[in-house]
N, C-alpha and C positions, 0 to 999 in steps of 0.2 A: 566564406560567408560565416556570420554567428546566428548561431540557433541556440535560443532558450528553448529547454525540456524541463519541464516537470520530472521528479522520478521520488520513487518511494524507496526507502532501505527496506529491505527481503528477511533480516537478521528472524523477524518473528515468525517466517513463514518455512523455518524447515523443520523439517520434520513434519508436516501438516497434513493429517489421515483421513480431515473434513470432506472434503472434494480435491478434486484433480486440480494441481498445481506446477508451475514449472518448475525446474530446478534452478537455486539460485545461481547467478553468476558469480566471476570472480570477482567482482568489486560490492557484489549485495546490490546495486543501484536496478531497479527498473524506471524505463521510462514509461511513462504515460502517454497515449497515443492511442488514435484512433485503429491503429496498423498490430495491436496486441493478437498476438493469438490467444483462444480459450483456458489456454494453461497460462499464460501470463496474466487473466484475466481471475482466474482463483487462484494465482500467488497475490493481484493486488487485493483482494477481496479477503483474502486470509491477514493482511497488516491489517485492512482497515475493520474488520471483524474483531480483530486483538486491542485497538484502542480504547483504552479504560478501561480495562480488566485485569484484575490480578489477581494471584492464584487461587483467593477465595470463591472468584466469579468463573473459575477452569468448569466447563461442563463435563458431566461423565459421558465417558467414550460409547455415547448410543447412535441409534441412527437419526435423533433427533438434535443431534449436538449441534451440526452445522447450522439446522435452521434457527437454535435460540440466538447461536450469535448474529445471525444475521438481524435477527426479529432484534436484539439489544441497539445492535448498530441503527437500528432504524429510527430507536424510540429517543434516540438522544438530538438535542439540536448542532452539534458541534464537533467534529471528531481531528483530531491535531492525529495525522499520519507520518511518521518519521520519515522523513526525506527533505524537500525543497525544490528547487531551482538550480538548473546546469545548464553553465555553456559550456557547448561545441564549436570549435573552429574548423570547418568543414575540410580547410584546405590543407593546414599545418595536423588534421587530425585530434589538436588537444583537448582537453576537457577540463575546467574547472568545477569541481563538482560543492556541495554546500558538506560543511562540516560534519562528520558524524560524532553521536547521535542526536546532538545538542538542538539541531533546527528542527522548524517542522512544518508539514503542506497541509494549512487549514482546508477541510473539509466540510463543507456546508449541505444541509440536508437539504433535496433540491426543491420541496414542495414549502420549504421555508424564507425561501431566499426572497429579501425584500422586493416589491413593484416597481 
């Protein structure tokens, strides 16, 4: 069987002091799923928290830090998360995964999304 997955590349989320995160894998891919545990869930929150920022927008390491990026991520209507779309072949095992880091998984704010 072929299954499309969604998955984020993890490249931005190591080393990340914000909140509890998982460790990345060997290939940096997480999928996206409903089946994430809580640490997989602030490793994806940590890419999508890092979109459109650059080092000038780094908060200081307080305990407030985590919340501005969230609060950033929120105020934007757009956010392009490095990753894509992967197939799996359930049977044979393989995986085609999308190009690193050139693609990206449009991320839409959900109280924006058209009716």
């Amino acid at each position: 069987m072929l299954i499309m997955e969604a998955v984020v590349e993890t490249y931005d989320a190591v080393d990340l002091a914000l909140w509890p995160a998982a460790a990345p894998s060997a290939d940096r891919r997480l999928v996206l799923s409903g089946r994430m545990s809580p640490l997989e869930v602030g490793t994806d929150m940590a890419v999508l928290t890092d979109c459109g920022q650059d080092e000038s927008d780094a908060p200081a390491p307080d305990g407030r830090a985590g919340v501005r990026r969230v609060q950033n991520l929120l105020s934007v209507d757009l956010a392009i998360a490095p990753g894509g779309i992967q197939l799996r072949d359930t049977v044979t095992d393989v995986v085609v995964a999308p190009p690193s880091p050139n693609s990206g998984l449009p991320v839409t704010h959900p109280r924006r999304l058209p009716l």
